[in-house]
Residue frames as a rotation matrix with the C-alpha (Angstrom) as fourth column:
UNK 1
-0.658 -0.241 0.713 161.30
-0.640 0.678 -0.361 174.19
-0.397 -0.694 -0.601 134.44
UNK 2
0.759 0.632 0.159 158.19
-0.266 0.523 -0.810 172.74
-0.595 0.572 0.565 132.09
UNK 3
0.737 -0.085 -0.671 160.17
-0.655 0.153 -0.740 172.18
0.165 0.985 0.058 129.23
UNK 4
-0.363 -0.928 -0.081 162.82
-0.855 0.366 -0.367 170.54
0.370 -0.064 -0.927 130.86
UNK 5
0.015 0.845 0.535 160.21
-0.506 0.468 -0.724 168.40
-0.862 -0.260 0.435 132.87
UNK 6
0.585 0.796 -0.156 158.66
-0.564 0.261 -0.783 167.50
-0.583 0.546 0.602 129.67
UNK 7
0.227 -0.731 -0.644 161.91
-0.877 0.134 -0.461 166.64
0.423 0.670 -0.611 128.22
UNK 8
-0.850 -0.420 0.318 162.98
-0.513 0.795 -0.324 164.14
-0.117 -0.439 -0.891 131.02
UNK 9
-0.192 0.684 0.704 159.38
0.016 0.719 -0.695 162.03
-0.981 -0.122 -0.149 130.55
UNK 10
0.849 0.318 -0.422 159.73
-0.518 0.343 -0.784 161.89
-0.104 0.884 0.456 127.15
UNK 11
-0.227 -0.914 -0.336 163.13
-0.929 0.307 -0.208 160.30
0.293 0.265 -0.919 127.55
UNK 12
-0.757 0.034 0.653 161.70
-0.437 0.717 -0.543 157.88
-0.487 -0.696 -0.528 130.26
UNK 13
0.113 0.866 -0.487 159.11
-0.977 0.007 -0.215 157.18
-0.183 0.500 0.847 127.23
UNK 14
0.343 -0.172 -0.924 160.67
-0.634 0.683 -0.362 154.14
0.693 0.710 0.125 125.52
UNK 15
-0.705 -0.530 -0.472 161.79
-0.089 0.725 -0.683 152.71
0.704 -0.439 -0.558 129.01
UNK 16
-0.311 0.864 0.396 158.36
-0.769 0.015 -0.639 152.77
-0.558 -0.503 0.660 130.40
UNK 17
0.723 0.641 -0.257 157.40
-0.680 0.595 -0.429 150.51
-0.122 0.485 0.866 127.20
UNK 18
-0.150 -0.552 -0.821 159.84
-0.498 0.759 -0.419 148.57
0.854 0.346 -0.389 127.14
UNK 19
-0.900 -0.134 0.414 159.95
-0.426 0.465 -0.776 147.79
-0.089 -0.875 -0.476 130.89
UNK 20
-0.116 0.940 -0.322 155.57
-0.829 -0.270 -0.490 147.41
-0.547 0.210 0.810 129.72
UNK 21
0.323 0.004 -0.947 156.43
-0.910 0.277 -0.309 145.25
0.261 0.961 0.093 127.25
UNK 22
-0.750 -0.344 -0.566 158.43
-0.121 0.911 -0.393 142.53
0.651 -0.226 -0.725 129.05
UNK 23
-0.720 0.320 0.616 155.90
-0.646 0.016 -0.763 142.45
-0.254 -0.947 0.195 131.66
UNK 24
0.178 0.680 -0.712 153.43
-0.871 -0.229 -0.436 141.42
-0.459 0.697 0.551 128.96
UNK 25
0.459 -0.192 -0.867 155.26
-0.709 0.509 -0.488 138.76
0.536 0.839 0.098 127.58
UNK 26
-0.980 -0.168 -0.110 156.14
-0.064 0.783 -0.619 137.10
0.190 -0.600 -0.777 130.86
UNK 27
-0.249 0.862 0.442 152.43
-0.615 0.212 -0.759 137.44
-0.748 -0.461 0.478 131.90
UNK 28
0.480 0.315 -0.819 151.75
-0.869 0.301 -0.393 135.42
0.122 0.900 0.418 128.22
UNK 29
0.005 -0.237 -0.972 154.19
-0.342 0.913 -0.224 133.04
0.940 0.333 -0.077 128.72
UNK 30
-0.953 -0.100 0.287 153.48
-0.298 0.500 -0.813 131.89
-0.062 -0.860 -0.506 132.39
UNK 31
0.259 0.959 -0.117 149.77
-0.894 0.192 -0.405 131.83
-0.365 0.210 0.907 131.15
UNK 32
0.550 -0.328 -0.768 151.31
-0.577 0.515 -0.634 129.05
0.604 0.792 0.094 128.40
UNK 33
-0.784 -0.621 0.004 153.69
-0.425 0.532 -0.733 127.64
0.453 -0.576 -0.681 131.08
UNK 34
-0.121 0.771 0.625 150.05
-0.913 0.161 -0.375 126.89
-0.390 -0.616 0.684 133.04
UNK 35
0.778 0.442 -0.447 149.51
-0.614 0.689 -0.386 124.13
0.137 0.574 0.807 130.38
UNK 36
0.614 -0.540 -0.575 153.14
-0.435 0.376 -0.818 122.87
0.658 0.753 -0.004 130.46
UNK 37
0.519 -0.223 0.825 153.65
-0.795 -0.482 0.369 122.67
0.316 -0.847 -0.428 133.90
UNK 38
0.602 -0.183 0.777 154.69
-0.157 0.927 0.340 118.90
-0.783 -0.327 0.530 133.48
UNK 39
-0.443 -0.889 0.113 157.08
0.181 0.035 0.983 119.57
-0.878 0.456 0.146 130.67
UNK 40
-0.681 0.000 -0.732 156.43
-0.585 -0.601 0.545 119.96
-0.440 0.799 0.409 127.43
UNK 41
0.341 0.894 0.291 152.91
-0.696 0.448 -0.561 118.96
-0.632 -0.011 0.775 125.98
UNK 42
-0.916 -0.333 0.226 153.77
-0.100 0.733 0.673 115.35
-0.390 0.594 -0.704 123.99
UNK 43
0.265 0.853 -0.450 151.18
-0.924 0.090 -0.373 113.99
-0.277 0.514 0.812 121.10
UNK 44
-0.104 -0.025 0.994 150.85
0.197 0.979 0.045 110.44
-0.975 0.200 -0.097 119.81
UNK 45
-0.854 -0.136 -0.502 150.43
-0.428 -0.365 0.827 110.32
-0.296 0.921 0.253 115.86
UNK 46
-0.152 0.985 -0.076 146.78
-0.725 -0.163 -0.669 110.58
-0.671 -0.047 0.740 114.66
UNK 47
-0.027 0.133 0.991 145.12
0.556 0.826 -0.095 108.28
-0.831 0.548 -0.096 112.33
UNK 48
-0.624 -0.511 -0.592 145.67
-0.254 -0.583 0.772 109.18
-0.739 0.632 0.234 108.81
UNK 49
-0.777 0.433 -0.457 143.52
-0.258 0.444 0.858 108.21
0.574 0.785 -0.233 105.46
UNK 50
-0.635 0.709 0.305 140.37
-0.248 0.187 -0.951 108.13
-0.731 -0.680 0.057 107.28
UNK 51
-0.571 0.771 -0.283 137.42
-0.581 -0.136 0.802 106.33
0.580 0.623 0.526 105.61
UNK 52
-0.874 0.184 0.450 134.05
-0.431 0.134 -0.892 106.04
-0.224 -0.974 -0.038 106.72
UNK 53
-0.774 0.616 -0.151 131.58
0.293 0.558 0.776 103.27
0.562 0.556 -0.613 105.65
UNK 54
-0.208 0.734 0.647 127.67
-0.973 -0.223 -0.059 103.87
0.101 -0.641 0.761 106.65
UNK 55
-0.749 0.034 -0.661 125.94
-0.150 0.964 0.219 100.43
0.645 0.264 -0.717 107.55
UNK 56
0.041 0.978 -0.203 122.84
0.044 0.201 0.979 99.12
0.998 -0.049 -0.035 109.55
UNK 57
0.993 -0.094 0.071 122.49
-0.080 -0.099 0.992 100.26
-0.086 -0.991 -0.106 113.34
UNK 58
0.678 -0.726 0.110 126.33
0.486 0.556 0.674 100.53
-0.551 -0.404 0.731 112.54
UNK 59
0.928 -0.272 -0.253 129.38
-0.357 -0.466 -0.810 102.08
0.102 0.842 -0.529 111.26
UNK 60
0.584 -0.750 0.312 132.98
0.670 0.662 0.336 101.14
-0.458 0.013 0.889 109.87
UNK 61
0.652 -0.734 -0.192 136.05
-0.583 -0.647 0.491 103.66
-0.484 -0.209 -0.850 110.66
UNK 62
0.637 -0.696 0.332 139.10
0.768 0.532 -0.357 102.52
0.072 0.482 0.873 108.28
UNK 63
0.918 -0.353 0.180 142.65
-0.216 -0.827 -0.519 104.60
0.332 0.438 -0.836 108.38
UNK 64
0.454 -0.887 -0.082 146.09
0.048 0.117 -0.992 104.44
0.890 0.446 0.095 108.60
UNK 65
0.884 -0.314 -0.346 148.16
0.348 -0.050 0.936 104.40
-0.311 -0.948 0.066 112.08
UNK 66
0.486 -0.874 0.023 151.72
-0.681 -0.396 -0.616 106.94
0.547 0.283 -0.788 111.66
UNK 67
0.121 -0.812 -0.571 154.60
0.429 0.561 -0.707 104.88
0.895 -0.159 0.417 112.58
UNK 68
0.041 -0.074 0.996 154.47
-0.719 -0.695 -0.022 105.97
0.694 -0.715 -0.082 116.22
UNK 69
-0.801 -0.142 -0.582 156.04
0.130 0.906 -0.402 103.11
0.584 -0.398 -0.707 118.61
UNK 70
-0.853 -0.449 -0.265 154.10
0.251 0.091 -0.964 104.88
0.457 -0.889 0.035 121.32
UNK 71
-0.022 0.990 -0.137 150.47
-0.966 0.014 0.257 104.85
0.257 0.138 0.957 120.17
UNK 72
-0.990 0.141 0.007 149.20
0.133 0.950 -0.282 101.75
-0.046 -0.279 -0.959 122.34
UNK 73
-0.484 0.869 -0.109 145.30
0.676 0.292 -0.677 102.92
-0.556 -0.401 -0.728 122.26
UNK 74
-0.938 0.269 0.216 142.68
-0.177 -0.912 0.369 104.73
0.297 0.308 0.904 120.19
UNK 75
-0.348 0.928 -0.130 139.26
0.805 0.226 -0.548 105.44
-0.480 -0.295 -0.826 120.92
UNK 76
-0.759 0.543 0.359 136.35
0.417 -0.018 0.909 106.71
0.500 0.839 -0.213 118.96
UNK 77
-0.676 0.587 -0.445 134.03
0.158 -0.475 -0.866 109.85
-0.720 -0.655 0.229 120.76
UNK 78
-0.825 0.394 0.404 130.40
0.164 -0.517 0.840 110.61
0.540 0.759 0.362 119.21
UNK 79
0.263 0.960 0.101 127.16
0.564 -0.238 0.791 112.41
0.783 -0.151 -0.604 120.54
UNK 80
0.269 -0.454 0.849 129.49
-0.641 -0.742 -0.194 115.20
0.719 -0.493 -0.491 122.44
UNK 81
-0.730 -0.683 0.002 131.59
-0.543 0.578 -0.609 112.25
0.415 -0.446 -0.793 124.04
UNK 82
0.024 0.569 0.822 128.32
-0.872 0.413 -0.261 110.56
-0.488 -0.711 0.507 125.65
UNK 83
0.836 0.539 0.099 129.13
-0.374 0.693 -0.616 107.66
-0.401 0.478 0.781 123.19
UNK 84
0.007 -0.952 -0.306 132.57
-0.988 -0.053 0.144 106.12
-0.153 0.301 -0.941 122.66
UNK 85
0.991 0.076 0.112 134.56
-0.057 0.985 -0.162 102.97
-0.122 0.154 0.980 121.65
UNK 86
0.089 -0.990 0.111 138.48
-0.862 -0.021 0.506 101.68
-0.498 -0.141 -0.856 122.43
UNK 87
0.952 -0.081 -0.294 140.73
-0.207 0.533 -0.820 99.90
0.223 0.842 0.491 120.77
UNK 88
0.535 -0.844 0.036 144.00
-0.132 -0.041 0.990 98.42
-0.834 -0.535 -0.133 121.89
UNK 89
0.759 -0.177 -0.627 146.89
-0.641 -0.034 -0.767 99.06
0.114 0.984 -0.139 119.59
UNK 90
0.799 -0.580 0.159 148.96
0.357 0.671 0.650 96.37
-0.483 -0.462 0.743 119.43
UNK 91
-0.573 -0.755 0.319 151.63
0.648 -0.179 0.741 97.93
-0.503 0.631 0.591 116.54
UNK 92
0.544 0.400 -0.738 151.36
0.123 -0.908 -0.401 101.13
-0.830 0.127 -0.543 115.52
UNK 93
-0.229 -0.857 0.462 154.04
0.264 0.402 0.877 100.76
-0.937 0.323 0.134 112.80
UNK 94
-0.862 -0.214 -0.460 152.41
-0.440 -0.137 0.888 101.46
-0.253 0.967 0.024 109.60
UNK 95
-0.849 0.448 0.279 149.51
0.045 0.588 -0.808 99.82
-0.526 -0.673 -0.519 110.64
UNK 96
-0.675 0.688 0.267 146.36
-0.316 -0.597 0.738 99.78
0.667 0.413 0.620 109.20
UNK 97
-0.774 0.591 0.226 143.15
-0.241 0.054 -0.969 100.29
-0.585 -0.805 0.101 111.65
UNK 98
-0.540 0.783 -0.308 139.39
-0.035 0.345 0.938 98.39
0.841 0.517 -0.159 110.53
UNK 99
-0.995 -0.019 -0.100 137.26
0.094 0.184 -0.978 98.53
0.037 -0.983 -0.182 112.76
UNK 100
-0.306 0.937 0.169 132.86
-0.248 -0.250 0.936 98.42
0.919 0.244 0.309 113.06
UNK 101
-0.931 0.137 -0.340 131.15
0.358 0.149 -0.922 99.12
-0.076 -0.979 -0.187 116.01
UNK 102
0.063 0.995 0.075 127.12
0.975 -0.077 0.209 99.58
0.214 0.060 -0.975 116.63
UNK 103
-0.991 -0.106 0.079 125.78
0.112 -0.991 0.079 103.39
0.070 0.087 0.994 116.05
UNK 104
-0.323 0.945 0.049 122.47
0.448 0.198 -0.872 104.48
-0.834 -0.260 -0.487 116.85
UNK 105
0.013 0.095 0.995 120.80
0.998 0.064 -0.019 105.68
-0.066 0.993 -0.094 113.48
UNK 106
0.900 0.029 -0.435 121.31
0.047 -0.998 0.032 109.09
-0.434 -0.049 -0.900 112.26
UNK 107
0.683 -0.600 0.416 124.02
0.205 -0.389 -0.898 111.33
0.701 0.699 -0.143 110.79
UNK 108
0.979 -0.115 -0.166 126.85
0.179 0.111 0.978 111.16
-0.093 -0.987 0.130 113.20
UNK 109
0.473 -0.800 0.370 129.99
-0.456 -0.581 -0.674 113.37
0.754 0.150 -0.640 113.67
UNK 110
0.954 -0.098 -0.284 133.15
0.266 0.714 0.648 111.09
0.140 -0.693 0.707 115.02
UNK 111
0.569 -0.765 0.301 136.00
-0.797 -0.603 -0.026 112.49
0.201 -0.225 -0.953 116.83
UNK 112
0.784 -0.462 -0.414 139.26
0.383 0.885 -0.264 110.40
0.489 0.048 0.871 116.78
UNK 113
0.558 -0.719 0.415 142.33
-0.815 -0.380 0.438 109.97
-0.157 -0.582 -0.798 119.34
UNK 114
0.485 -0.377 -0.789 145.09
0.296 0.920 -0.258 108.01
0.823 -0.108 0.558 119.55
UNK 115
0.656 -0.248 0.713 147.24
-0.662 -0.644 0.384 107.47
0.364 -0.724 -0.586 123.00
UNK 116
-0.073 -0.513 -0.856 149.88
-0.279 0.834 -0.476 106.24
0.958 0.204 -0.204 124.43
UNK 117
-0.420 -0.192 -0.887 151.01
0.584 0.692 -0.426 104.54
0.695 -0.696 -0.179 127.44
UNK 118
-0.823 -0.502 -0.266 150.79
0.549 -0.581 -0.601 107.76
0.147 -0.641 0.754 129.64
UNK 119
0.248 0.933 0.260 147.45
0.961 -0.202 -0.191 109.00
-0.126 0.297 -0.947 128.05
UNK 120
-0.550 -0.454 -0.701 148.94
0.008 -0.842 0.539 111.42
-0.835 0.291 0.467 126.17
UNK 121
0.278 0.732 0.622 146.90
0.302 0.548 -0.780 111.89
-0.912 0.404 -0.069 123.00
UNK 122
-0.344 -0.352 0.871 146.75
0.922 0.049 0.384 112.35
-0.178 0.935 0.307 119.61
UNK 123
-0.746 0.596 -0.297 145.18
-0.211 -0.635 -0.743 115.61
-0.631 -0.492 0.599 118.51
UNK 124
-0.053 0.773 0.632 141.85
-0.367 0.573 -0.732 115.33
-0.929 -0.271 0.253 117.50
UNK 125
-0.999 -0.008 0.049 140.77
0.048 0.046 0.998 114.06
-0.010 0.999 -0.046 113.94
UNK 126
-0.466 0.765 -0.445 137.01
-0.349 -0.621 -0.702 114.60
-0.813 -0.171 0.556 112.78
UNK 127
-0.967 0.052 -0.248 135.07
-0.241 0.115 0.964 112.79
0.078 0.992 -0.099 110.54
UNK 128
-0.201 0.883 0.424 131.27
-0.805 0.098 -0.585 112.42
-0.558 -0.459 0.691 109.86
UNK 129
-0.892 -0.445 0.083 128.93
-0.427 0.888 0.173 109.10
-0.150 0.119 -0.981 109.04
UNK 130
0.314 0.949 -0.035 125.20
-0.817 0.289 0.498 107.73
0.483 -0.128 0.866 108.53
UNK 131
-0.972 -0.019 0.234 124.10
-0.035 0.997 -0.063 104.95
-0.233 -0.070 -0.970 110.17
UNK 132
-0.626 0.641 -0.444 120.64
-0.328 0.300 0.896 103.12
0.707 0.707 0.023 108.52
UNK 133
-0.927 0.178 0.331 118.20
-0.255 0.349 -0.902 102.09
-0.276 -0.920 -0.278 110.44
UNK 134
-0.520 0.842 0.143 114.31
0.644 0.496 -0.583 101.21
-0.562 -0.211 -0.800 111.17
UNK 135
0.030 0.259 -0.965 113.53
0.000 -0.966 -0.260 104.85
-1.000 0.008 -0.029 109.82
UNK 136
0.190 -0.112 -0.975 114.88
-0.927 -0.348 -0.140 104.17
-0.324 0.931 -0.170 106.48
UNK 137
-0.920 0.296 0.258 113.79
0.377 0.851 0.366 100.33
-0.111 0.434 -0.894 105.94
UNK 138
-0.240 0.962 0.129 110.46
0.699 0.263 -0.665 102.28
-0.674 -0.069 -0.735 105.93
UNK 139
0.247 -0.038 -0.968 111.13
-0.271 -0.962 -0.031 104.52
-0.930 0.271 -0.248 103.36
UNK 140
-0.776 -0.385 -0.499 112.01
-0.584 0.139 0.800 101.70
-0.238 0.912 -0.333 100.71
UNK 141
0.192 0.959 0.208 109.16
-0.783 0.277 -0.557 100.12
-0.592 -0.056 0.804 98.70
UNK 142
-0.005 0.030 1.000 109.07
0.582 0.813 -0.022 96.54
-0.813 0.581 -0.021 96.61
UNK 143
-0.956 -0.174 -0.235 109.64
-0.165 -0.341 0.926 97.55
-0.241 0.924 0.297 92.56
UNK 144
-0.049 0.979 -0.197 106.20
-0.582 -0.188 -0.791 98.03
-0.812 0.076 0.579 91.26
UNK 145
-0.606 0.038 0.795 105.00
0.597 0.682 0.423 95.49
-0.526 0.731 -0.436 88.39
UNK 146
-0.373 0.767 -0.522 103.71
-0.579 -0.632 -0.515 97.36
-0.725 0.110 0.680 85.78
UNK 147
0.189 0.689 -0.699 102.39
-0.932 0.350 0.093 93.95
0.309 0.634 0.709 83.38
UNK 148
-0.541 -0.601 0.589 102.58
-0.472 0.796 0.379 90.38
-0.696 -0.073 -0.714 83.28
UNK 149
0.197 0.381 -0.903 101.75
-0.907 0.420 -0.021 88.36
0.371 0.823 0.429 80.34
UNK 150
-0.383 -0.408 0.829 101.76
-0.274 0.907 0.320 84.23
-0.882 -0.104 -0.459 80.05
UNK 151
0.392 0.143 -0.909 102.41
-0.920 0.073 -0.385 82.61
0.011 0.987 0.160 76.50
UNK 152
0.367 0.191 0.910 101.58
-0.594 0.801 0.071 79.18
-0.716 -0.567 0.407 76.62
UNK 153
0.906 -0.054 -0.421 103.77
-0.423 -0.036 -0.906 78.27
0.034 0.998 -0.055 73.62
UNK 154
0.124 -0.990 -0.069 106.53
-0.309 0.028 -0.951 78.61
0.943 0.139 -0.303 75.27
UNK 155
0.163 -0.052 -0.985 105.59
0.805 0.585 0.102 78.01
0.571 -0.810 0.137 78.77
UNK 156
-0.488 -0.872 0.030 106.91
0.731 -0.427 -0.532 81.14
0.477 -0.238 0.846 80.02
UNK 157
0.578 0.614 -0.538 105.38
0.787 -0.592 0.170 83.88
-0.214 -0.522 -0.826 82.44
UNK 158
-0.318 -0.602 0.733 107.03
0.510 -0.760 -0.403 88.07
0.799 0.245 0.548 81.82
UNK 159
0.324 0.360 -0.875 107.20
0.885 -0.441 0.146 90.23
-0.333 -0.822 -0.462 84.20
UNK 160
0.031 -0.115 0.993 107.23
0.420 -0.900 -0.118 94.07
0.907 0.421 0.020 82.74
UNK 161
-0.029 0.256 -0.966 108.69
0.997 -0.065 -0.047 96.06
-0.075 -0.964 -0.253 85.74
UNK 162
0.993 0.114 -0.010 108.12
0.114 -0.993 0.039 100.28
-0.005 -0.040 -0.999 86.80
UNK 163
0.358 -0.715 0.601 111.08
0.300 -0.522 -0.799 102.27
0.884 0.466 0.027 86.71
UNK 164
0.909 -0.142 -0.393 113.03
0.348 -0.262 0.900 102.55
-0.231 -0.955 -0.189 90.10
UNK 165
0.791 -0.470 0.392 115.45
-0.535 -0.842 0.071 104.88
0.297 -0.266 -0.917 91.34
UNK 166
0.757 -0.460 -0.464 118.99
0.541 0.839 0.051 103.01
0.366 -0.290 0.884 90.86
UNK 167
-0.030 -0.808 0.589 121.08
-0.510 -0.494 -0.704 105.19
0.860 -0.322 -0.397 92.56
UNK 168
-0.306 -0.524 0.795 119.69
-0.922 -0.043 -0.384 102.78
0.235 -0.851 -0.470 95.50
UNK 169
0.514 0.854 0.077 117.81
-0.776 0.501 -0.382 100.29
-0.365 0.136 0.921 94.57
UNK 170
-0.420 -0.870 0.256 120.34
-0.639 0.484 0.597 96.86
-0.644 0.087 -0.760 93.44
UNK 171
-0.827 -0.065 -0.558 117.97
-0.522 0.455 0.721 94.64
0.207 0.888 -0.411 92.37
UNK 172
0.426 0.824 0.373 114.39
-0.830 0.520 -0.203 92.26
-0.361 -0.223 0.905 92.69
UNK 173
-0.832 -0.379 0.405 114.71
-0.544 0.697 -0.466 89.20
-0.106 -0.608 -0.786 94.34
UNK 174
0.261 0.965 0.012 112.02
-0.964 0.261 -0.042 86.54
-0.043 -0.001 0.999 93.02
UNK 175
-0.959 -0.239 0.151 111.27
-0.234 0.971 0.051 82.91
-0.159 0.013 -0.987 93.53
UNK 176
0.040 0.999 0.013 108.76
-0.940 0.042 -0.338 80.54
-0.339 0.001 0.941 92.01
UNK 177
0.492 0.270 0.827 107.54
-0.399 0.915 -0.062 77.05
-0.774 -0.300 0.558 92.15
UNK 178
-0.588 -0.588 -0.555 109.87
-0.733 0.098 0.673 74.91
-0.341 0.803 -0.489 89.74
UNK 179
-0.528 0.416 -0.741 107.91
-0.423 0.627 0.654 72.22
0.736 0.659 -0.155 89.79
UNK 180
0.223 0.958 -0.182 104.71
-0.198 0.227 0.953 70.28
0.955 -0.176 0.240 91.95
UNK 181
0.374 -0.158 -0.914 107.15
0.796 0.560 0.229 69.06
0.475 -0.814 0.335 94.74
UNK 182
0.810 0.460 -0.364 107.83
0.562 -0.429 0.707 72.32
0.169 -0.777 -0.606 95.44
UNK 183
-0.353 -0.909 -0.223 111.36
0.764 -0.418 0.491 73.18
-0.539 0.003 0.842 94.66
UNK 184
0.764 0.512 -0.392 111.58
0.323 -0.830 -0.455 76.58
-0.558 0.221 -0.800 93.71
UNK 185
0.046 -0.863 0.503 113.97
0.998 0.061 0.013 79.06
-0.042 0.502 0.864 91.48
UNK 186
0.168 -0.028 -0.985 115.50
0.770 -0.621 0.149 82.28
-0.616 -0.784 -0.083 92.26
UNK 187
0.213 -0.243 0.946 115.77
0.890 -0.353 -0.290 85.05
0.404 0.904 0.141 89.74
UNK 188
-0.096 -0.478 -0.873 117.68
0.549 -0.757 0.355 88.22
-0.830 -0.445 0.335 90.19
UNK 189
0.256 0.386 0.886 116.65
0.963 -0.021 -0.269 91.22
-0.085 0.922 -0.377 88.48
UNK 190
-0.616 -0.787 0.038 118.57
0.774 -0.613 -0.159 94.53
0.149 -0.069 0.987 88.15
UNK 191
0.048 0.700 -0.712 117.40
0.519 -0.627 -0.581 97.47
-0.853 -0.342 -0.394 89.11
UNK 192
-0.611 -0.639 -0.467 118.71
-0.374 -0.287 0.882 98.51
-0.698 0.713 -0.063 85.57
UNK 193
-0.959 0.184 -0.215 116.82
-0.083 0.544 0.835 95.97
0.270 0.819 -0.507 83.74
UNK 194
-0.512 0.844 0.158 112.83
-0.847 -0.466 -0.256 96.32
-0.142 -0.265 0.954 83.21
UNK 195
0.559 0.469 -0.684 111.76
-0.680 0.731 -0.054 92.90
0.475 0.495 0.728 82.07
UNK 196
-0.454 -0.640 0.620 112.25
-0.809 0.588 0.015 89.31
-0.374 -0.495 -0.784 84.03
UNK 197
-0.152 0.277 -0.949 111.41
-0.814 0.509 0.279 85.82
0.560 0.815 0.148 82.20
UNK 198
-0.154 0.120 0.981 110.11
-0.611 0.769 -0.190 83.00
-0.777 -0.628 -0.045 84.60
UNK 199
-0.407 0.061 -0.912 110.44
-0.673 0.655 0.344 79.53
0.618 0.753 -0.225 82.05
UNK 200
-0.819 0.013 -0.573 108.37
0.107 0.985 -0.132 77.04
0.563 -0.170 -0.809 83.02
UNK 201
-0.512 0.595 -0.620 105.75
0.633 -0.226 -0.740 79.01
-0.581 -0.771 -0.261 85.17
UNK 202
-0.251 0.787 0.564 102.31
0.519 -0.383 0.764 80.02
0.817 0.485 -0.312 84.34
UNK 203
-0.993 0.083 0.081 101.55
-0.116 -0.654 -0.748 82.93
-0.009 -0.752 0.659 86.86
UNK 204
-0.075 0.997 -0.022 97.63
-0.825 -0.050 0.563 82.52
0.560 0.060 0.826 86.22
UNK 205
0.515 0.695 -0.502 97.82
-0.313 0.698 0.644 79.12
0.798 -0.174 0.577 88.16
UNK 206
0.102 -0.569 -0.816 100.99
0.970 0.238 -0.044 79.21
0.220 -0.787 0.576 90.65
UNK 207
0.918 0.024 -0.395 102.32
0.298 -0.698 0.651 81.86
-0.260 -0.716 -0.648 93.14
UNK 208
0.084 -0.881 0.466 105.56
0.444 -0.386 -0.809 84.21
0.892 0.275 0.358 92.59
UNK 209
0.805 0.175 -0.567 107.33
0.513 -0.687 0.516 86.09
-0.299 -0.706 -0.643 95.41
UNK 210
0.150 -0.824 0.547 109.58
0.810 -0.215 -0.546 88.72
0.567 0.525 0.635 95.25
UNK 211
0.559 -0.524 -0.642 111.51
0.556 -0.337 0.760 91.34
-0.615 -0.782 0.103 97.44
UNK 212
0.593 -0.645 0.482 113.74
0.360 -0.324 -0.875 94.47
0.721 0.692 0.040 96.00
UNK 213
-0.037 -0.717 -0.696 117.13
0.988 -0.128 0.080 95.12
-0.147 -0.685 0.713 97.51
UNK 214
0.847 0.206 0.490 118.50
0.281 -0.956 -0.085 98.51
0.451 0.209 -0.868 98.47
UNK 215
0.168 -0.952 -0.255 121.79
0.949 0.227 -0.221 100.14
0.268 -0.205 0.941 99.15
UNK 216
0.669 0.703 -0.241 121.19
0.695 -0.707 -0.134 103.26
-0.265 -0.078 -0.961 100.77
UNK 217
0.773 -0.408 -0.485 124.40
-0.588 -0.748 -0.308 104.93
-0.238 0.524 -0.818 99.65
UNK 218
0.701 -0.423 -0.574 127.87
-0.180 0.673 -0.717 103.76
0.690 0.606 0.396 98.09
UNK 219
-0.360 -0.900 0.246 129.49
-0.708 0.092 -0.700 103.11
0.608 -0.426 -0.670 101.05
UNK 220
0.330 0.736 0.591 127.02
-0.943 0.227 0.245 101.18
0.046 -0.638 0.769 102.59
UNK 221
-0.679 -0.726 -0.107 128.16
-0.726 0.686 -0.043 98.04
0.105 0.049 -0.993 103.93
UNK 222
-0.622 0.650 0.437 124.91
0.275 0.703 -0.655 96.36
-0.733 -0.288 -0.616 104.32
UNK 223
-0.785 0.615 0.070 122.13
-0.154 -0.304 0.940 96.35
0.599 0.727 0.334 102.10
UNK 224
-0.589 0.808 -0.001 118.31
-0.573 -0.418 -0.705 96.66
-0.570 -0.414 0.709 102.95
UNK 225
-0.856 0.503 -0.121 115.41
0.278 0.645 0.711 94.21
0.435 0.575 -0.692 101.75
UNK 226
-0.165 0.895 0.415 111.83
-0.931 -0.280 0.235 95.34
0.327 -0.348 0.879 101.55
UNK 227
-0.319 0.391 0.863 109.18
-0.278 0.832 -0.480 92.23
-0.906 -0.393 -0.156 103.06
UNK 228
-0.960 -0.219 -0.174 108.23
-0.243 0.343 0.907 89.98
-0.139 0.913 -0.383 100.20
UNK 229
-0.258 0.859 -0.443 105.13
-0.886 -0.393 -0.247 90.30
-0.386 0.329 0.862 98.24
UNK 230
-0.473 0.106 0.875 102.98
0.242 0.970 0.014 87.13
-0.847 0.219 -0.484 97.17
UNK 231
-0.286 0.677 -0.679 101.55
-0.798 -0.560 -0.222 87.55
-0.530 0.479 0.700 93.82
């Protein structure tokens, strides 16, 4: 009577798991049905070709909108959502999206939706950004002079400059006195080039100022100017 026993509950094996098995897979999909309970989950079409410029107390989001009539809004989450910006879309079509809005300085990670009418959304997109600030206008210094000469032959004042770091640095920004009434002339000096030629000006008996720009990276839509130096 064992063996026969044992025989009939190993038959009833494979219809224990099977009967196991659907249970399982309805308990999975009513979990999944929890989400869908209004029909099936719709998306809008994300932004596409994302680029992201850095800029001063500020940043500038550029990318592509998918042909999706039914993208009428996007909006722009950073600092775990405690920090956003919207956008109505007026034509989603092929669109392209530009857009700059104020950022507080810092390295900043920006989550992107789009949505339509219904607030359905897009899913997310991710991209990160600098913005410049007060922190890192103190962190750039004026190009350093390392001679000046005047060679009254010619009239002419030189200005021999240090060696700065042009991966940000653009250029020095100098003006001096053209003549007694006071007009002045502006000279732009690369950050490339070490030598600057003032004609007409004797530095031993008039003033020069000068200022060096700064671009803190290549996307930077703004540039940065130290405070100008009288010499």
């Amino acid at each position: 009577m064992k063996i026969a026993f044992d025989k009939i509950n190993m038959r009833r094996l494979p219809v224990v798991f099977l009967v196991t098995l659907t249970l399982l897979s309805c308990s999975k999909w009513d979990d999944f049905k929890k989400y869908t309970a209004d029909g099936e989950i719709l998306y809008t079409g994300r932004l596409d070709s994302i680029s992201v410029f850095s800029g001063m107390n500020r940043i500038r989001i550029t990318g592509k909108l998918n042909a999706d009539p039914k993208i009428v809004a996007l909006k722009i989450f950073w600092n775990n959502k405690a920090d956003s910006v919207a956008y109505e879309i007026k034509r989603s079509n092929g669109a392209f999206f530009d857009q700059t809005f104020t950022v507080a300085e810092g390295v900043r990670t920006f989550t992107i939706f789009t949505y339509d009418a219904e607030g359905n959304s897009s899913v997310p997109v991710t991209v990160t950004g600098v913005s410049y600030g007060d922190s890192y206008r103190r962190t750039i210094n004026n190009r350093l002079i390392s001679s000046i000469t005047y060679v009254a032959a010619t009239d002419s004042t030189t200005i021999n400059w240090d060696a700065i770091d042009v991966k940000t640095a653009l250029h020095t920004e100098l003006k001096y006195p053209k003549n007694p009434d006071g007009d002045s002339v502006t000279v732009i000096t690369s950050a490339t080039n070490a030598r600057t030629g003032l004609k007409g000006f004797n530095y031993q008996t008039s003033k020069f100022t000068y200022r060096t720009i700064y671009r803190p990276d290549s996307t930077s839509i703004d540039t940065f100017a130290t405070q100008y130096i009288v010499r």
